[in-house]
C-alpha positions as CSV (number, residue, x, y, z in Angstrom):
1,X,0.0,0.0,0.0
2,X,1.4,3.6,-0.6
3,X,-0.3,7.2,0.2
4,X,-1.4,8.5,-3.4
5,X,-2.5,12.1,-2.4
6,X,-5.0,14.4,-0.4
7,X,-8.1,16.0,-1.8
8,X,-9.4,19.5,-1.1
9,X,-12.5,20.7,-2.9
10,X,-12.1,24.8,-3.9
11,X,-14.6,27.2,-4.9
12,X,-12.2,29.1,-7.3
13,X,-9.6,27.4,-9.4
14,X,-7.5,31.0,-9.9
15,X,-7.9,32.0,-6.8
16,X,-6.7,28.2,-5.2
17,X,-3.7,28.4,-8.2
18,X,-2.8,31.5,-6.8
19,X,-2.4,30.2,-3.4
20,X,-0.7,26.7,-3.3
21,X,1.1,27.3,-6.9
22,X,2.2,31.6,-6.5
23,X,2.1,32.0,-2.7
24,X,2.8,28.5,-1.6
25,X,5.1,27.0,-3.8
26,X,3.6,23.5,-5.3
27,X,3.0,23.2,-9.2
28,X,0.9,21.2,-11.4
29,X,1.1,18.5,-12.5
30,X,-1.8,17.1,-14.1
31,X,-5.4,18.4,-14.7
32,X,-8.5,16.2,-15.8
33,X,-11.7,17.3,-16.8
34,X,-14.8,16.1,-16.5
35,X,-17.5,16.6,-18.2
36,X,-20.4,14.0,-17.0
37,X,-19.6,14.6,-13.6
38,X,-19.3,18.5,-14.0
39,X,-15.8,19.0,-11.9
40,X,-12.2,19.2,-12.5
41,X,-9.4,17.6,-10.6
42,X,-6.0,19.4,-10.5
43,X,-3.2,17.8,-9.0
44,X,-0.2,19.4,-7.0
45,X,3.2,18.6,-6.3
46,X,6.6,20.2,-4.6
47,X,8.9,21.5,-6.7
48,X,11.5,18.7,-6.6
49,X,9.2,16.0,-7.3
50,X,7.7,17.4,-10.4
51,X,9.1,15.3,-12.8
52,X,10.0,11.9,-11.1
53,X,7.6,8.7,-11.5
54,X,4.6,8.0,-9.5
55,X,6.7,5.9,-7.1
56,X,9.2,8.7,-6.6
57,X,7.0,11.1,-6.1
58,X,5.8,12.3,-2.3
59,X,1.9,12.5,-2.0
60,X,0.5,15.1,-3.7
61,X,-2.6,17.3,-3.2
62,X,-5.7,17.2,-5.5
63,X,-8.2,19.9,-5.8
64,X,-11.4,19.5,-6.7
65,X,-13.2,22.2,-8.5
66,X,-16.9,21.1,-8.3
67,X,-18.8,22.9,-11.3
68,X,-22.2,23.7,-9.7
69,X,-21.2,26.3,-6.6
70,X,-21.3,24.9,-3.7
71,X,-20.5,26.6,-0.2
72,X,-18.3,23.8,2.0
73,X,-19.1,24.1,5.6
74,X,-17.6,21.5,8.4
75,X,-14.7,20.8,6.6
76,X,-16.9,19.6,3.5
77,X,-13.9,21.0,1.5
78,X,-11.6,18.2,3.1
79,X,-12.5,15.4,0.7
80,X,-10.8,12.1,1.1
81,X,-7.1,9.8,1.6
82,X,-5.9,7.9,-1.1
83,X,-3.9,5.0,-1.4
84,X,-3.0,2.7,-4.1
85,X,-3.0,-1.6,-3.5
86,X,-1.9,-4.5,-5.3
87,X,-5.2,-5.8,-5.7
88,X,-8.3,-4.1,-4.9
89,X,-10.8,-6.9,-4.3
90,X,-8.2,-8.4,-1.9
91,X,-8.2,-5.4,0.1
92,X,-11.5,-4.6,0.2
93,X,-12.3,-8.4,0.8
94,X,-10.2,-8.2,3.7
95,X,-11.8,-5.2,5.2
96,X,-14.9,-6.3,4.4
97,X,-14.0,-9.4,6.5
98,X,-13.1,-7.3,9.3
99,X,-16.5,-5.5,9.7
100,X,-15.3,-2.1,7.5
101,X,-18.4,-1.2,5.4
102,X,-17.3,-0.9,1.7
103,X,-19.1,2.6,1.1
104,X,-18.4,2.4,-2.8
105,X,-17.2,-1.0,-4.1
106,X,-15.1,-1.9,-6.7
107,X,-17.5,-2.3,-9.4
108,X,-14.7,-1.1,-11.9
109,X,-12.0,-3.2,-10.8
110,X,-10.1,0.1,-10.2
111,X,-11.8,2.6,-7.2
112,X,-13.5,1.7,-3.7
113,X,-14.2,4.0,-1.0
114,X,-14.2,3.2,2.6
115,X,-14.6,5.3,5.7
116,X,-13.0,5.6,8.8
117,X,-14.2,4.9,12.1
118,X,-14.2,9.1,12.2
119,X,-15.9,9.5,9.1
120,X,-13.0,10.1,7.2
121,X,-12.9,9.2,3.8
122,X,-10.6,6.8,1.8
123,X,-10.1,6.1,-1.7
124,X,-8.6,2.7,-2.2
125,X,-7.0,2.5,-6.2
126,X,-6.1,0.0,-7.9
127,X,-2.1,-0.7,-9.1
128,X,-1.8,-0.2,-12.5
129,X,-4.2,-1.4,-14.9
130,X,-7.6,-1.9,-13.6
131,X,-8.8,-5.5,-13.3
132,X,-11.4,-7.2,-14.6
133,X,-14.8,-6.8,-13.1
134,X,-15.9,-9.6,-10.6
135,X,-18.3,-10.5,-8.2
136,X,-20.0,-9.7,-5.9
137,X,-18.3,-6.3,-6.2
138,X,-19.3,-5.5,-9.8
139,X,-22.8,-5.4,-8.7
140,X,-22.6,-4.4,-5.8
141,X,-24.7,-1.5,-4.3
142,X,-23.2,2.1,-3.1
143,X,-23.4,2.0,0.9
144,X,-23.9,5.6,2.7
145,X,-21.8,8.4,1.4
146,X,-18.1,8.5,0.7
């Protein structure tokens, strides 16, 4: 297992740019848009790790830019962990097994989301390609919220 990144959700991509890239000192990386689910992800990095390989790299930060407004009170804008596994059904099998309620399972053989005993969320991905669907996971309902 290895700690992927840290997602923030912002209400203003130039004003957020301005802070953690200008004022702070991180730069981007990578930036995905997406269309369907109407919000942009924008990754961040430290200077000396933009660059190196995934597995170089130290966690970065992700911000979320949500397209429909949205005020974020009680630390709404804090969205979730992420880490990466070997195999995702093996992990979420195992904490399934140990009472953890798989919040979003891993229909896609690539993303699960669990939460912790304090609500916060994690984002389990899968290493490298995404595996083939299987069950039960692939049909397998969305529990609570993530």
């Amino acid at each position: 297992m290895r700690y992927l990144h840290t997602m923030v959700r912002v209400r203003d991509i130039d004003e957020s740019l301005d802070f953690y890239c200008n004022k702070f000192g991180l730069e981007e990386v990578r930036r995905m848009e997406n269309e369907k689910g109407r919000y942009t992800l924008i990754f961040l990095a430290a200077p000396e790790d933009k660059g190196r390989s995934a597995a170089e790299r130290a966690p970065e930060l992700e911000l979320t830019y949500n397209w429909d407004p949205e005020e974020y009170a009680g630390g709404r804008n804090f969205g979730h962990l992420a880490y990466v596994v070997d195999n995702i059904y093996e992990t979420c099998q195992k904490l399934a097994d140990e009472g953890v309620v798989i919040n979003r399972p891993p229909r896609d053989g690539h993303m699960a989301f669990v939460r912790s005993p304090d609500g916060i969320s994690i984002e389990i991905i899968q290493k490298g390609p995404d595996l083939p669907k299987q069950e039960p996971w692939a049909s397998m309902p969305n529990t609570g919220v993530w």
